[in-house]
N, CA and C of each residue as an Amber inpcrd file, in Angstrom:
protein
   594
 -17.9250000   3.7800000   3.0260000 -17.3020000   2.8880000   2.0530000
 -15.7920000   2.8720000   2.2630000 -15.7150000   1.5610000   2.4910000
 -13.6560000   1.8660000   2.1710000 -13.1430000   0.6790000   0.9380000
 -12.7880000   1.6520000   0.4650000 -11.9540000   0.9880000  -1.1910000
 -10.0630000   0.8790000  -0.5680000 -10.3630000   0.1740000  -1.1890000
  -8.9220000  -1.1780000  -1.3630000  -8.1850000  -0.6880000  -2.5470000
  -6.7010000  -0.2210000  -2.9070000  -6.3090000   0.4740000  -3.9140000
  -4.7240000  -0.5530000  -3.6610000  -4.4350000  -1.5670000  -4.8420000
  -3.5930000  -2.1900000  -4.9820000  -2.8440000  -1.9640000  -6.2660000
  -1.5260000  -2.8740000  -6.5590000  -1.4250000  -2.4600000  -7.8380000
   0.4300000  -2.4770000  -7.9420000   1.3070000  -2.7400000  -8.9720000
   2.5400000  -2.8710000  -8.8830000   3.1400000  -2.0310000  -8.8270000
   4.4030000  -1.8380000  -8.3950000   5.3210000  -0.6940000  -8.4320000
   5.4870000   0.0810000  -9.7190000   4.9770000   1.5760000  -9.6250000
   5.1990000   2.4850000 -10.9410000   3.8850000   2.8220000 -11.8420000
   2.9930000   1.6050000 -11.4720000   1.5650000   1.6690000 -11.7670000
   0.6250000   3.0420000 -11.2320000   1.2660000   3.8210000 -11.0950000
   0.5690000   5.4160000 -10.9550000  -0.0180000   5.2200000  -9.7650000
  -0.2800000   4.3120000  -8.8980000  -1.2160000   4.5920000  -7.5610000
  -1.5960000   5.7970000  -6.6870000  -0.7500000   6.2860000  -6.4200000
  -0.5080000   7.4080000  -6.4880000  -1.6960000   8.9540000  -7.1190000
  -1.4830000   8.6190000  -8.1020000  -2.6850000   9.3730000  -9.2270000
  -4.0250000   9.3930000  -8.5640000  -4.2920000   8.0150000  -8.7810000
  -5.5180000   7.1380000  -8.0840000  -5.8750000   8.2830000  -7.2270000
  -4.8630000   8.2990000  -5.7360000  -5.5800000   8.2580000  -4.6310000
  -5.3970000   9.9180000  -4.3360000  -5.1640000  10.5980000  -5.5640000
  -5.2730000  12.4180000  -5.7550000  -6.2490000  12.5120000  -5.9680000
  -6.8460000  11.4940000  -7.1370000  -8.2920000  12.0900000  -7.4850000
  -8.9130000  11.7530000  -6.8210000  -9.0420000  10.4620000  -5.6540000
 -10.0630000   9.9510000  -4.9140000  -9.9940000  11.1300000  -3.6930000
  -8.8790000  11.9310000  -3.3040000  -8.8150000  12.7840000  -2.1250000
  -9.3550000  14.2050000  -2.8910000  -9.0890000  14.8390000  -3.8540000
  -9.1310000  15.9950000  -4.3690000 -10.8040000  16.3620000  -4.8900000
 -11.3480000  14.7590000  -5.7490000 -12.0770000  15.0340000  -6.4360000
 -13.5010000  15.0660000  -5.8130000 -13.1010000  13.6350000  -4.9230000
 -14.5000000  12.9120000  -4.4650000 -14.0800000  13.1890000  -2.6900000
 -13.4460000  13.3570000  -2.0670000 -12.9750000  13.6710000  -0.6580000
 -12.9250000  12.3570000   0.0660000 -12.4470000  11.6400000  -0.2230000
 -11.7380000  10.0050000   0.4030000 -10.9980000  10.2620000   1.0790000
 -11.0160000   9.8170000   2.4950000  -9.6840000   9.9090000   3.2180000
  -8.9210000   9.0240000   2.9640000  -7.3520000   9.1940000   3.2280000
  -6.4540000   8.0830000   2.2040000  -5.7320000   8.1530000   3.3580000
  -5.3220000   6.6350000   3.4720000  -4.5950000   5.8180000   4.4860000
  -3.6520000   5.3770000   3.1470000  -2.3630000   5.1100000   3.3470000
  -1.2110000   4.6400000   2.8770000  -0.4990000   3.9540000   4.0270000
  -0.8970000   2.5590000   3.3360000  -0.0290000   1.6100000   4.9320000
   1.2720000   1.4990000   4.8590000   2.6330000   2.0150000   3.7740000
   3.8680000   2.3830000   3.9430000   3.9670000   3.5330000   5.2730000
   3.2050000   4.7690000   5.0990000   3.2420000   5.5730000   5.9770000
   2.8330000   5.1950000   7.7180000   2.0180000   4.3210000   7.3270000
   1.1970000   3.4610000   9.1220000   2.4120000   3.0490000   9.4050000
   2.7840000   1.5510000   8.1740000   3.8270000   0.8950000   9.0330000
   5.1840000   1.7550000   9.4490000   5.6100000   2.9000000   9.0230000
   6.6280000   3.6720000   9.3210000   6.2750000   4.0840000  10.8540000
   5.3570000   4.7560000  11.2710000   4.8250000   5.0930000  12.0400000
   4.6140000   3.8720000  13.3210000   3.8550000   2.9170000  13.0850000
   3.8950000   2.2930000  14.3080000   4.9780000   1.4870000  14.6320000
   6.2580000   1.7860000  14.0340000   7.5040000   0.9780000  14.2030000
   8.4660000   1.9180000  14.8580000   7.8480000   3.3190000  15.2990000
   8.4120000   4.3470000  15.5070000   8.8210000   4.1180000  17.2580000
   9.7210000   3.9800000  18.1900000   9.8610000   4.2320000  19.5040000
   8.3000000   3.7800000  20.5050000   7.8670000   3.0520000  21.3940000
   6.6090000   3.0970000  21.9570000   5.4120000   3.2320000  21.3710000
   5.5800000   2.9790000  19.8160000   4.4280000   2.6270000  19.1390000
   4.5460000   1.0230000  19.3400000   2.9560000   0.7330000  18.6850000
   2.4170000  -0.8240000  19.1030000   3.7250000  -2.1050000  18.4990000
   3.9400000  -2.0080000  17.5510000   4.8240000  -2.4050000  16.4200000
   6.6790000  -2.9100000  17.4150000   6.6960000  -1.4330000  17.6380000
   8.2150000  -1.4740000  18.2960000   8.5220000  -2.2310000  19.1860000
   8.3610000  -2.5480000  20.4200000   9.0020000  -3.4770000  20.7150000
   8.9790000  -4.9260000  20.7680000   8.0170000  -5.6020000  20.2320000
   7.7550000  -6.8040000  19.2060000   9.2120000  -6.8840000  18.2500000
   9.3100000  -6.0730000  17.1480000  10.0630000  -6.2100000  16.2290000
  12.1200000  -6.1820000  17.2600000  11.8470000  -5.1820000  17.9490000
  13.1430000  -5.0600000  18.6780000  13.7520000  -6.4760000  19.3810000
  12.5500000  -7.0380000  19.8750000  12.3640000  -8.4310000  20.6630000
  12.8450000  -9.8800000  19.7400000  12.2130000  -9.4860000  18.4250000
  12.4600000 -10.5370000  17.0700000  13.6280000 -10.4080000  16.5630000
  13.9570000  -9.1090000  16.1220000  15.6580000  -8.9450000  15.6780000
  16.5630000  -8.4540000  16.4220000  16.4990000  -7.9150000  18.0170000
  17.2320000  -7.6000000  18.2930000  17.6410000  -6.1060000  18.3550000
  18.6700000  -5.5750000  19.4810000  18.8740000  -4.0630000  19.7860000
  20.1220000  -3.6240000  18.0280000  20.7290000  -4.8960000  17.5860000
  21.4380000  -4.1620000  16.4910000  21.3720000  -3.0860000  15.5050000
  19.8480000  -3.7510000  14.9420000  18.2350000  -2.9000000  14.2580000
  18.5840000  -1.7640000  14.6590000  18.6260000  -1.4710000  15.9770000
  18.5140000   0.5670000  16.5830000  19.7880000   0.9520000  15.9130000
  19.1900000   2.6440000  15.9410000  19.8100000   3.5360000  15.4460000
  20.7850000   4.5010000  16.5520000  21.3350000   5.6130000  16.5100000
  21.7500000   6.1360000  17.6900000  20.7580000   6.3860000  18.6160000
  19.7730000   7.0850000  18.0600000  18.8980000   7.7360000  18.9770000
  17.6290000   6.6660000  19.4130000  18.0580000   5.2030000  18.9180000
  17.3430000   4.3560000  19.4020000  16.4570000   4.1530000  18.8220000
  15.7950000   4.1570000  17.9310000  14.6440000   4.0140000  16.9190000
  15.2690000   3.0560000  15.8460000  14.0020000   2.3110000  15.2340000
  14.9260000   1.2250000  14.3580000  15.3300000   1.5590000  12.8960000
  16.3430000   1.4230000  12.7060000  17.3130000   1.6850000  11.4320000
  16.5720000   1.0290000  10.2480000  15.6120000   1.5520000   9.4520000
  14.9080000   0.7660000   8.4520000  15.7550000  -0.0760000   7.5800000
  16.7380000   0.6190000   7.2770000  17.5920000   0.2390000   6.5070000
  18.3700000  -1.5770000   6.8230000  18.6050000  -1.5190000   7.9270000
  19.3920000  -2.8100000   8.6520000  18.3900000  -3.2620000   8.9720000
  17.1240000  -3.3070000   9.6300000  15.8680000  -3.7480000   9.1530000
  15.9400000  -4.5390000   7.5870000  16.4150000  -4.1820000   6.7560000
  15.7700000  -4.0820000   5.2010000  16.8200000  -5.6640000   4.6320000
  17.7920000  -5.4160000   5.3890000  19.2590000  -5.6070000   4.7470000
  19.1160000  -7.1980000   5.6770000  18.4230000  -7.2410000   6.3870000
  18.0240000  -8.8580000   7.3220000  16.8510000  -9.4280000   6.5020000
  15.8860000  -9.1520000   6.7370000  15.0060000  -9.2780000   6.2230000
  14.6580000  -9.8340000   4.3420000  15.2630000  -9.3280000   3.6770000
  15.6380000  -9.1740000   2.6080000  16.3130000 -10.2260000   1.7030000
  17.3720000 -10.7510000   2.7950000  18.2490000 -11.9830000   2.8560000
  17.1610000 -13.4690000   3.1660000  16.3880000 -13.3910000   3.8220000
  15.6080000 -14.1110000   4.7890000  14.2660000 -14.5420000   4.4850000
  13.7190000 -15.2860000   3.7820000  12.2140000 -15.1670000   3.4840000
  11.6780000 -15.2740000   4.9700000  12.1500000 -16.3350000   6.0630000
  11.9200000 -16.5450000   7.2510000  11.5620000 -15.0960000   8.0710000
  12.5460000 -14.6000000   7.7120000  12.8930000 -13.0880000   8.4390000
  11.6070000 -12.2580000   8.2810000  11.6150000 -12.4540000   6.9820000
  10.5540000 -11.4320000   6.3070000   9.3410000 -11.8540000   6.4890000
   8.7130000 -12.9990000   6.8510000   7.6700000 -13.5000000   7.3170000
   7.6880000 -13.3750000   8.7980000   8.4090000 -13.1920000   9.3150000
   7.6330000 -12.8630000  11.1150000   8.1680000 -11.2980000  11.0690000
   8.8210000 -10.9790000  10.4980000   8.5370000  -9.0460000  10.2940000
   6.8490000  -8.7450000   9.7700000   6.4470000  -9.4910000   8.9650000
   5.0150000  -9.2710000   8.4510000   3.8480000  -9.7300000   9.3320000
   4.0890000 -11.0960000  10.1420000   3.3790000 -11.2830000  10.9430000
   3.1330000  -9.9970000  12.2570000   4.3660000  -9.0330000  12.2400000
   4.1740000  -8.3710000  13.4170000   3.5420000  -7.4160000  13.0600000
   4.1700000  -6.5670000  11.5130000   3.3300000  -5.4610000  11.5080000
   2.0760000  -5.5130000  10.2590000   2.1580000  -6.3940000   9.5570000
   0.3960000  -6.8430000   8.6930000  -0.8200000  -6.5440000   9.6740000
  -0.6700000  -7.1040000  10.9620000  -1.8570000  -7.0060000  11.7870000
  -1.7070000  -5.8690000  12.6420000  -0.8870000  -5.0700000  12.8150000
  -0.6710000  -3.8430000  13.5570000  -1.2240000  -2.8560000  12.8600000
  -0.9210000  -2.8290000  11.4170000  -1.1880000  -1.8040000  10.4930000
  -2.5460000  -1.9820000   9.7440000  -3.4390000  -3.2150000  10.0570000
  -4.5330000  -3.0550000  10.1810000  -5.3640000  -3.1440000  11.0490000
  -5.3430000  -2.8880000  12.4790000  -5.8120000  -2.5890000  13.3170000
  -5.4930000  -0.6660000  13.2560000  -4.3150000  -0.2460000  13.0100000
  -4.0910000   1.2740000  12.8920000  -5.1450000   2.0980000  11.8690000
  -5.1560000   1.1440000  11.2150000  -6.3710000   1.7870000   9.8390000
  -7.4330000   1.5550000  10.3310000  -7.8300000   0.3630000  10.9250000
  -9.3710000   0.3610000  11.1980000  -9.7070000   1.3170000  12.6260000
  -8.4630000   1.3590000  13.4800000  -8.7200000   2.2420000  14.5860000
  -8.8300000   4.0530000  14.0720000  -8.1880000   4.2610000  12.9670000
  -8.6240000   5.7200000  12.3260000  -9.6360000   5.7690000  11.9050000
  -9.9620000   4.5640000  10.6650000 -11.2180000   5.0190000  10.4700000
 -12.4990000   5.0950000  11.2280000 -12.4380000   5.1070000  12.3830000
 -13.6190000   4.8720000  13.1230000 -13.1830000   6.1850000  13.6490000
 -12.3270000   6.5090000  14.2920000 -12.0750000   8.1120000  14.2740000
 -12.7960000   9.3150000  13.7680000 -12.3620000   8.8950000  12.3760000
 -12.9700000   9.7490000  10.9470000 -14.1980000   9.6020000  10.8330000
 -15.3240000   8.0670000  11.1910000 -16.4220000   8.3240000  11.1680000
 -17.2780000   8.7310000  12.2640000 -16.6360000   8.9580000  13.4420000
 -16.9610000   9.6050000  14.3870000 -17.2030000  11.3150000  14.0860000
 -16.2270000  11.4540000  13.0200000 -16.5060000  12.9410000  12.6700000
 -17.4680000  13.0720000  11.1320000 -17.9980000  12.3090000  11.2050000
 -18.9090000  12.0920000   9.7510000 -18.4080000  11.5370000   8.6970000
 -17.0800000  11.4450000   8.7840000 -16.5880000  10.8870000   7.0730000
 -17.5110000   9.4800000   6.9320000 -17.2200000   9.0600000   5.2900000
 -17.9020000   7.7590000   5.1400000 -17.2660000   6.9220000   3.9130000
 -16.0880000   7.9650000   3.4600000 -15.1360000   7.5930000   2.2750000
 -13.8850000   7.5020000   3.0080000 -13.3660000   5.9640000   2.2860000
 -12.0060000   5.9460000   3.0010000 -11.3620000   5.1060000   2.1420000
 -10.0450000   5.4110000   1.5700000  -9.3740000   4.4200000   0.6820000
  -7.9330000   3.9550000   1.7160000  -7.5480000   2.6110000   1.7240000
  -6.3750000   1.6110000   2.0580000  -5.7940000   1.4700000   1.0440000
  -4.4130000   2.3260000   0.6440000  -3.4470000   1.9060000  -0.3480000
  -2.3220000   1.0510000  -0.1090000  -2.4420000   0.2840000  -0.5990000
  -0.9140000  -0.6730000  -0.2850000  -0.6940000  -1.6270000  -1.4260000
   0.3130000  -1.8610000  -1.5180000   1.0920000  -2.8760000  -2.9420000
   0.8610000  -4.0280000  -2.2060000   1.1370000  -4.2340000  -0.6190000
   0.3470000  -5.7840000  -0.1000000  -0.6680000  -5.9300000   0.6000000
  -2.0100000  -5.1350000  -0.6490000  -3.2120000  -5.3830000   0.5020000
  -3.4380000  -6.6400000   0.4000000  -3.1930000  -7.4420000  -0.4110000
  -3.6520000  -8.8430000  -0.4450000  -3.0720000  -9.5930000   0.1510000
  -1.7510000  -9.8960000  -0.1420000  -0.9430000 -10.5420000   0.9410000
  -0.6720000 -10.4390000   2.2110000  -1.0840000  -8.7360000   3.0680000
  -1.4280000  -8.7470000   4.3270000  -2.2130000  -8.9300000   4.8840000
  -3.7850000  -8.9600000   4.3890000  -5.1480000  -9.7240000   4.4390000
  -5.8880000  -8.8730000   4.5890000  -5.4430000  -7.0320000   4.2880000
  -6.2450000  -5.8170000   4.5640000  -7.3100000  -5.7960000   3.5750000
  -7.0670000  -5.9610000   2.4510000  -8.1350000  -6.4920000   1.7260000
  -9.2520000  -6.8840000   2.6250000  -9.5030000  -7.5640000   3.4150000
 -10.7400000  -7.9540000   4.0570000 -11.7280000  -7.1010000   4.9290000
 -10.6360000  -5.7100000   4.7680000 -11.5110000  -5.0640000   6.0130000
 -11.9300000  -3.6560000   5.1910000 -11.8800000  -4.0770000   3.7230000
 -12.4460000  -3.1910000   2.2390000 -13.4290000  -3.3450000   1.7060000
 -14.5380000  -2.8220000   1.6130000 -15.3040000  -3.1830000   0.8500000
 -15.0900000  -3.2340000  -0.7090000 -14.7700000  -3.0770000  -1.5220000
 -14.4430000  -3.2970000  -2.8470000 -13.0050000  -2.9210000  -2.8440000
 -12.1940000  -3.6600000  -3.6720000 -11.2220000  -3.1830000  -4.2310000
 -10.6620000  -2.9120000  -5.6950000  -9.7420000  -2.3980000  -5.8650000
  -9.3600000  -2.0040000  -7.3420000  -7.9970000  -2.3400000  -7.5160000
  -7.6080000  -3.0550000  -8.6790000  -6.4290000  -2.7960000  -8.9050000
  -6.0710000  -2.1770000  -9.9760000  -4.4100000  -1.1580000  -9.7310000
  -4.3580000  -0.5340000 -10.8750000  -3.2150000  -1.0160000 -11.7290000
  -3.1610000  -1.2140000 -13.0870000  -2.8910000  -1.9280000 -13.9530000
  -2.1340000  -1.1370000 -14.7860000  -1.1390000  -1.0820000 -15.3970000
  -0.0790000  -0.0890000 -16.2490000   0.5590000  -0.7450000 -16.7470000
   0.8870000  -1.1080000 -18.0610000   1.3760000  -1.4280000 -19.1470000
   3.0760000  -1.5970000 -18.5490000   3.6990000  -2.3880000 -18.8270000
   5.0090000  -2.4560000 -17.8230000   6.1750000  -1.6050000 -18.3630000
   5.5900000  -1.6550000 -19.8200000   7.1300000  -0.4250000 -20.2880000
   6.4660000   0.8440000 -20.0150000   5.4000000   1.2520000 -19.5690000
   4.9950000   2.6900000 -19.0080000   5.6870000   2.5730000 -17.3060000
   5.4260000   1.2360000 -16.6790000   5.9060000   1.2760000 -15.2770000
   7.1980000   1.5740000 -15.4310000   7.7600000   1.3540000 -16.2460000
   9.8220000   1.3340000 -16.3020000   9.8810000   2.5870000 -16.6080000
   9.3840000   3.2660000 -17.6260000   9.8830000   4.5250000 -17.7520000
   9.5430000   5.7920000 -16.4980000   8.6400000   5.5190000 -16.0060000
   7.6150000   6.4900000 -15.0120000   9.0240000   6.2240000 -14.0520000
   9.7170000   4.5510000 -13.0840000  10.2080000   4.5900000 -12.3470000
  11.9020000   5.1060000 -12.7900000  11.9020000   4.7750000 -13.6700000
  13.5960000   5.0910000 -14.3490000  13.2480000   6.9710000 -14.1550000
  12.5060000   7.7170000 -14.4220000  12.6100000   8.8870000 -14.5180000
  11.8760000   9.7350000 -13.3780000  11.1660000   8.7080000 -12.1210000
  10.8160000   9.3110000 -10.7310000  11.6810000   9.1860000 -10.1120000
  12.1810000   7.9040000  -9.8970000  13.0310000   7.2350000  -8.7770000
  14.1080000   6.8170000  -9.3560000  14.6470000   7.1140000 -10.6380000
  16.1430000   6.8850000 -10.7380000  16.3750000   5.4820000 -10.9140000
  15.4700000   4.6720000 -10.7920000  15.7020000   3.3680000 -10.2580000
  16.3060000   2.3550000 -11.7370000  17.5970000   1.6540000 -11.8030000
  17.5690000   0.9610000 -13.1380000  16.7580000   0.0140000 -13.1970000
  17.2800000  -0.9580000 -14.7070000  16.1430000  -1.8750000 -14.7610000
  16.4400000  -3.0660000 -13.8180000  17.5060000  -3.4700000 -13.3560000
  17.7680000  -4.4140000 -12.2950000  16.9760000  -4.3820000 -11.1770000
  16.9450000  -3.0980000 -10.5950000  16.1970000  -2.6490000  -9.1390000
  14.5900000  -2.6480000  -9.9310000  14.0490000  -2.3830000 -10.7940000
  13.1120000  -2.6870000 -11.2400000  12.3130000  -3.8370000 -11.4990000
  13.8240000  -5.0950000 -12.0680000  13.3270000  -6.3100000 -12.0900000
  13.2710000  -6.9520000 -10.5520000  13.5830000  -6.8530000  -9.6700000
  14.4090000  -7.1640000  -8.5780000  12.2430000  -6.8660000  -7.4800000
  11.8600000  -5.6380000  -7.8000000  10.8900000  -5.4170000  -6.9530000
   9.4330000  -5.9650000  -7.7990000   9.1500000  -5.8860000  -8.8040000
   8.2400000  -6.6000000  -9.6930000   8.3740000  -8.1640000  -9.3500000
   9.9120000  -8.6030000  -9.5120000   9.7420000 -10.3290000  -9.2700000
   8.8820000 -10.8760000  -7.4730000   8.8290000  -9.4480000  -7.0100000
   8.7660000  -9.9300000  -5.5700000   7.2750000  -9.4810000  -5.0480000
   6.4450000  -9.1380000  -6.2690000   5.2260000  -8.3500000  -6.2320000
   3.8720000  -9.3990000  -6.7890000   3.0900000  -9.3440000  -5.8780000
   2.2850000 -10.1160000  -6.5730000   1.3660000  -9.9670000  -8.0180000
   1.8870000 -10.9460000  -8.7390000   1.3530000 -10.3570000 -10.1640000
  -0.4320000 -10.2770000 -10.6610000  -0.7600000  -9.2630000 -11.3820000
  -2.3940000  -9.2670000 -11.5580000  -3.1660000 -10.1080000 -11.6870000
  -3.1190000 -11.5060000 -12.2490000  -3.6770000 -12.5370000 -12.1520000
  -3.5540000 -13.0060000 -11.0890000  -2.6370000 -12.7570000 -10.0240000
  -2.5470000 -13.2360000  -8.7600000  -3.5050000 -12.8360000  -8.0650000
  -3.9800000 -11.8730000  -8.3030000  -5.1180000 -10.5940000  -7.6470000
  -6.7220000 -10.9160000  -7.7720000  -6.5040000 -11.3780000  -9.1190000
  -7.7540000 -10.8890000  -9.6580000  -9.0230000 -11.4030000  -8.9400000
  -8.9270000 -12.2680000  -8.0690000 -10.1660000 -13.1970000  -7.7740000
 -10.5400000 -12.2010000  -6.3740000  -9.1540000 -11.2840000  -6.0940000
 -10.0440000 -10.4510000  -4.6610000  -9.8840000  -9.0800000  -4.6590000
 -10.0110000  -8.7900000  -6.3410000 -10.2530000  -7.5370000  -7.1360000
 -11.7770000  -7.6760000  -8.1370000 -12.3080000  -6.2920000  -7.3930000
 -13.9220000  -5.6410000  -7.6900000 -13.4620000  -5.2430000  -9.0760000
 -12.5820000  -4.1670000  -9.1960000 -12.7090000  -3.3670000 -10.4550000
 -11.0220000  -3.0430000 -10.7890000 -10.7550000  -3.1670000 -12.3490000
  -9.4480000  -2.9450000 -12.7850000  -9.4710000  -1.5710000 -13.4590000
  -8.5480000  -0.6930000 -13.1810000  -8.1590000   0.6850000 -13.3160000
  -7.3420000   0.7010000 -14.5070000  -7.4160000   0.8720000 -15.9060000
  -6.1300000   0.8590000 -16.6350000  -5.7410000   2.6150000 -16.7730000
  -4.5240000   2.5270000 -16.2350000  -3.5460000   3.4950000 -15.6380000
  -2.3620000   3.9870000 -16.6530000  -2.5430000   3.2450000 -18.0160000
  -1.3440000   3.7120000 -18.7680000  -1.4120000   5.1450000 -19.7380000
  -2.5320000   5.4270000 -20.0940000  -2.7340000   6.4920000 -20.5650000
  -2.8190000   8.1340000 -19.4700000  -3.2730000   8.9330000 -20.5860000
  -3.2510000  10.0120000 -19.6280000  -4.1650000  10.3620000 -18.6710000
  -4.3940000  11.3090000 -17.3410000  -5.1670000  11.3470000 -15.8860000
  -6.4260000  11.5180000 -16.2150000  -6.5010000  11.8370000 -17.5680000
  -8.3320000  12.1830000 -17.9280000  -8.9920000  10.4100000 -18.2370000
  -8.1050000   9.6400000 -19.1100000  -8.8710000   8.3790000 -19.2310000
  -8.3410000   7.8660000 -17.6800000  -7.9380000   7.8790000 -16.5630000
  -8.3170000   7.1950000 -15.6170000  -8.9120000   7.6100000 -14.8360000
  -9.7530000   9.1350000 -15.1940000 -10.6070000   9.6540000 -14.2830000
 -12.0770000   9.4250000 -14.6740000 -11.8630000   9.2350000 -15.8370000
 -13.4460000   8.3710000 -16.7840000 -13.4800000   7.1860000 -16.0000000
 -12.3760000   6.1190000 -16.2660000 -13.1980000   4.9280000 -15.9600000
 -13.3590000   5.3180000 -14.3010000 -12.8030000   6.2140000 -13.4690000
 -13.0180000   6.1960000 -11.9210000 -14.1790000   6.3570000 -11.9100000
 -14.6710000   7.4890000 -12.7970000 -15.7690000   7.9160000 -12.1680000
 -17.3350000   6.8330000 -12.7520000 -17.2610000   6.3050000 -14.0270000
 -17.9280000   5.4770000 -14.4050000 -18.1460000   4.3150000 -13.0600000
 -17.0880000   3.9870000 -12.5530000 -17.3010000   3.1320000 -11.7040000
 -17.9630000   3.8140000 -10.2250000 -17.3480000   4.4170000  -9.7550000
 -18.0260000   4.7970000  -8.4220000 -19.3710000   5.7230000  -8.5120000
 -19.7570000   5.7980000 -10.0650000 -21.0830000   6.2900000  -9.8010000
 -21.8900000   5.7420000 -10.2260000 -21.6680000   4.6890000 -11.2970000
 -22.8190000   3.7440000 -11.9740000 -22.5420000   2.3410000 -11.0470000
 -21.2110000   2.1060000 -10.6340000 -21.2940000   0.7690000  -9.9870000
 -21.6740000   0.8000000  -8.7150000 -21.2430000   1.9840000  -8.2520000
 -21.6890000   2.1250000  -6.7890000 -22.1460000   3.8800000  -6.2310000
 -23.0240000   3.8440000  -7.0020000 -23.6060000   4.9750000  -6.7080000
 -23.2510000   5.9950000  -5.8770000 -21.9580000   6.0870000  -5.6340000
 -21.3270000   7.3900000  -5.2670000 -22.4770000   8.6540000  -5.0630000
């Protein structure tokens, strides 16, 4: 089984994918961490992107500067759409090339976390997905007191996130995430054992 774990910034995702690794033994892919990774020096990613923006991107030691990456891109919807075209499909070919890895060694649980599974089209290579859902003045306070982040930088990444009704038509099951880890471990488990027989 591989579950699809979406959901807005501050929305606990996170949580989610402790109990899905701790409780039930899901292997957890986080495609922030892939795409870091295959953008790394002679990974698949790198010199595509070097080719699109250019040697400026590098850093001293030659690897690309996420940051000046961030700071183009950012400016650019253009920009930011053939940055996604390069690594959306890199970083799901990286997930589907692990998990076949993992089921080579017996696994058969596997969760894809990402804030753009939908908009990168990973969603498709999930069998069910979930999104998780958090009350937005619980998201502000969780990020104001994890990440420091004010409410500007708050409004600033929400406006740029696809919103839950945006979702809903290629979302299985909704997670409500605002209360405490015991009511989102009820409805987890209600679901993956009565809906899908876990």
């Amino acid at each position: 089984m591989i579950l699809g774990i979406t959901g807005g910034i501050g929305a606990g995702k996170s949580t989610v994918l402790n109990i899905l690794r701790e409780k039930y033994q899901f292997v957890i892919f986080e495609t922030d961490a892939i795409a870091k990774e295959i953008m790394e020096p002679n990974k698949q990613a790198f010199h595509r992107i070097v080719a699109s923006f250019g040697e400026t991107i590098l850093n001293r030691d030659g690897a690309i500067d996420r940051r000046k990456l961030a700071d183009i891109v950012f400016r650019d919807k253009d920009k930011l759409r053939e940055l996604n075209q390069i690594v959306h499909p890199a970083v799901i070919k990286e997930v589907s090339d692990k998990i076949e890895g993992w089921k080579a060694e017996g696994k058969d649980r596997f969760v894809i976390e990402s804030a753009l599974l939908i908009d990168s089209g990973c969603y498709k290579i999930c069998d069910k997905v979930w999104f998780i859902d958090t009350e937005t003045d619980v998201r502000r306070e969780r990020l104001k007191s994890s990440r420091n982040m004010t409410d500007r930088q708050i409004d600033d990444v929400i406006k740029n996130q696809l919103k839950k009704e945006d979702c809903m038509s290629y979302v299985d099951d909704v997670i409500d995430n605002s209360g405490d880890i015991a009511f989102t471990e009820q409805q987890m488990e209600k679901i993956l054992f009565i809906s899908y027989a876990l």
